[in-house]
C-alpha positions in Angstrom: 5.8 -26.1 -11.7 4.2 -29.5 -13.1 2.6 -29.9 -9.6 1.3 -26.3 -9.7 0.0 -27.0 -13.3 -1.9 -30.0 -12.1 -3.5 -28.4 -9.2 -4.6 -25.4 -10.7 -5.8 -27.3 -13.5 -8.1 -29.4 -11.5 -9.3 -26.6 -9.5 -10.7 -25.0 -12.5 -12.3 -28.3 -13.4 -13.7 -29.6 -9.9 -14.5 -26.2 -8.2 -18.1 -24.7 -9.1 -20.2 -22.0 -7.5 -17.8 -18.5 -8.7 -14.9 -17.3 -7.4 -15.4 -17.1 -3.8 -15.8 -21.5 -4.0 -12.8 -21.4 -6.0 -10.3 -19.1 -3.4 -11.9 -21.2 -0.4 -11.0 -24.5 -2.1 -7.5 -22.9 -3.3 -6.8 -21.2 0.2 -7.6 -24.4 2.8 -5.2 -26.6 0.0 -2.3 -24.6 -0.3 -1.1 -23.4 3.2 -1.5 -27.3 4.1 0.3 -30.6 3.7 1.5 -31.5 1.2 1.9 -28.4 -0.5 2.5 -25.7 2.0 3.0 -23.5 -1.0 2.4 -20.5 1.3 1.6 -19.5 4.9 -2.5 -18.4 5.6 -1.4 -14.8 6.5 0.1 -14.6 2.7 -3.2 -15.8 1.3 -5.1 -13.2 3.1 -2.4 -10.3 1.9 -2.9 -11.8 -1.5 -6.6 -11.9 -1.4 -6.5 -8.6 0.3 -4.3 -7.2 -2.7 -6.5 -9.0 -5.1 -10.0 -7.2 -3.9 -8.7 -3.8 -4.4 -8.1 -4.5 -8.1 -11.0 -5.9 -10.6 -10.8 -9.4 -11.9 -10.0 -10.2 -7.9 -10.1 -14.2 -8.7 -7.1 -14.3 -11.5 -5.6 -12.1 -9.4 -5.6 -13.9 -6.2 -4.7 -17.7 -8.0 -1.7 -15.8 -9.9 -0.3 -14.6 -6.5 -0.7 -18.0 -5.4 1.3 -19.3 -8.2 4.0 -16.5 -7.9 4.6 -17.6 -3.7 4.5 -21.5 -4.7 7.0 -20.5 -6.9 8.9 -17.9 -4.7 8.8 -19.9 -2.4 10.0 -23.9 -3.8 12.1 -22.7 -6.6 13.6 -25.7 -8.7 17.6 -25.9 -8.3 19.1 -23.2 -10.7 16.2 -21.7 -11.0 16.4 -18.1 -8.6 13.0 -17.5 -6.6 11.7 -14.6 -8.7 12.1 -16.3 -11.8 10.2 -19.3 -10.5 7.7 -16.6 -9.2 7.1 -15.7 -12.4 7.2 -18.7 -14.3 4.3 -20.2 -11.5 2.3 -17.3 -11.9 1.9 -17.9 -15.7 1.5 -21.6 -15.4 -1.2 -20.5 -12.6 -3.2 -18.5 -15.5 -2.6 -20.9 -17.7 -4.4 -23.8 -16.3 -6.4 -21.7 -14.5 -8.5 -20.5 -17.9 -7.8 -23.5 -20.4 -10.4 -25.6 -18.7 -13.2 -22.4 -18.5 -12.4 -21.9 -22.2 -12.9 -25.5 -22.7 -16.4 -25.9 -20.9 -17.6 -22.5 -22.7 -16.1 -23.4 -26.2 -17.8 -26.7 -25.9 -20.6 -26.6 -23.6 -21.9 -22.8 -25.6 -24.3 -24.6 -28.2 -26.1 -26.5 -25.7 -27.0 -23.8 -22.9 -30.4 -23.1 -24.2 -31.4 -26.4 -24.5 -30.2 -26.9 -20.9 -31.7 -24.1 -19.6 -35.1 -25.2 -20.1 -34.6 -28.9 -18.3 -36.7 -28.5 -14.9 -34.0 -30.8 -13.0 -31.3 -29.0 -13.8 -32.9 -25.6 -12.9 -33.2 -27.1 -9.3 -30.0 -28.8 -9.3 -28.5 -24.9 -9.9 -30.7 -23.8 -7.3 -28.9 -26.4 -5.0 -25.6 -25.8 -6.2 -26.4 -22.0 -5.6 -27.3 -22.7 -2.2 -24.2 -24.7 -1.2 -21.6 -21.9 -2.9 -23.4 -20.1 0.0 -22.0 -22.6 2.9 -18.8 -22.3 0.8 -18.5 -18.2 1.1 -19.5 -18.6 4.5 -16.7 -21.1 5.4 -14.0 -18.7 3.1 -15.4 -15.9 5.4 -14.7 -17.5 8.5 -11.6 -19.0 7.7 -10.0 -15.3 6.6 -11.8 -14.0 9.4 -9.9 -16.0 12.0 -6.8 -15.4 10.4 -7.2 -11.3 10.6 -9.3 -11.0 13.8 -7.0 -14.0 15.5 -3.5 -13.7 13.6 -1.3 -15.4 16.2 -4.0 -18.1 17.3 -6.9 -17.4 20.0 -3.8 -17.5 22.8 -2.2 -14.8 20.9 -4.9 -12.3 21.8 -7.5 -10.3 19.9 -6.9 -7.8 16.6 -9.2 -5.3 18.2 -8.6 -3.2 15.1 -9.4 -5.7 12.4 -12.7 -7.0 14.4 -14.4 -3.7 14.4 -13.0 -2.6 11.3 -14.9 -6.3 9.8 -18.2 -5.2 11.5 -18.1 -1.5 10.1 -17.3 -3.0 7.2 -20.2 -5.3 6.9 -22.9 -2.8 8.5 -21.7 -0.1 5.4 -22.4 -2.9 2.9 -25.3 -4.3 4.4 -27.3 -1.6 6.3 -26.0 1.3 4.7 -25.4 -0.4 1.1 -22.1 1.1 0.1 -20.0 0.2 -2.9 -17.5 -2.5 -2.2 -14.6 -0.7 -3.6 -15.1 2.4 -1.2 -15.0 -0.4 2.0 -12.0 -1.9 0.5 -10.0 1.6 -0.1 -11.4 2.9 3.4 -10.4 -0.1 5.1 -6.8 0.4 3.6 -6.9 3.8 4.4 -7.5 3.0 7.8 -5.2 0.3 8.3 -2.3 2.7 7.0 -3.3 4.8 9.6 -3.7 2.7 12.4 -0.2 1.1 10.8 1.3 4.7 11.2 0.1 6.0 14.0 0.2 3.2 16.0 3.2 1.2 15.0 
């Protein structure tokens, strides 16, 4: 759990632009060498799980630290237990940097804000998180729409069920958490109807 403590620690610290920079920057580290902490289709179920609650961010980072931990449990240690104890070191690191920052960095945010240079160097940062949501976007896209590779055929289902998704948010500007609950819906149905 030191390893997890260390990672999530430095992905408070190094990751800016909100919670979407932070789950792409989490997501493409942990289903990789050397930590292959958990497989890209248990991301997605985890972030999929996460979205449906508020808060999806802790959310998502403490299901990442329950699987690391289900999943690499120290000798004498069983896998649920070590779930556990990686999702509290997850939240743990996870905050004590923010609080940090904020604690220390609170008194000076006014005098900041008013610095011309650091206006446009939000602005850039701002547009960047963009490439970064974009990236995190396709990369769970893929994963959904392509689950068994690009030779493993097309997830018909989940690729219109993405672009009904998106025209209801965009064009038709629906709440996010009637999308997310319809989508499950759906993909209950399709799961029992269809096998």
């Amino acid at each position: 759990h030191v390893q997890e403590y260390f990672f999530f620690t430095k992905a408070a610290f190094v990751t800016f632009g909100g919670a979407y920079a932070v789950l792409a920057y989490v997501t493409q580290t942990v289903t990789i060498a050397p930590f292959n902490w958990l497989s890209p289709a248990q991301a997605i179920d985890g972030l999929a799980l996460a979205e449906t609650t508020p808060g999806p961010l802790i959310m998502v980072l403490q299901f990442v630290g329950f699987m690391a931990g289900w999943n690499n449990p120290p000798a004498g240690l069983s896998p649920a237990a070590s779930g556990v104890i990686g999702a509290l070191v997850t939240t743990y690191a996870t905050f004590l940097p923010c609080f940090v920052f904020i604690f220390v960095g609170a008194p000076y945010i006014e005098v900041i804000r008013g610095k011309r240079g650091l206006a446009d160097a939000l602005a850039g940062v701002t547009a960047a998180v963009v490439g970064v949501i974009l990236n995190l976007a396709i990369l769970f896209g893929v994963a959904v729409i392509w689950p068994r590779g690009l030779a493993g055929g097309t997830n018909w289902f989940a690729a219109l069920l993405s672009v009904a998704a998106f025209v209801a948010l965009y064009r038709f500007k629906l709440g996010v958490l009637w999308v997310v609950l319809t989508g499950g819906l759906l993909g209950l149905a399709s799961a029992l109807l269809l096998g």
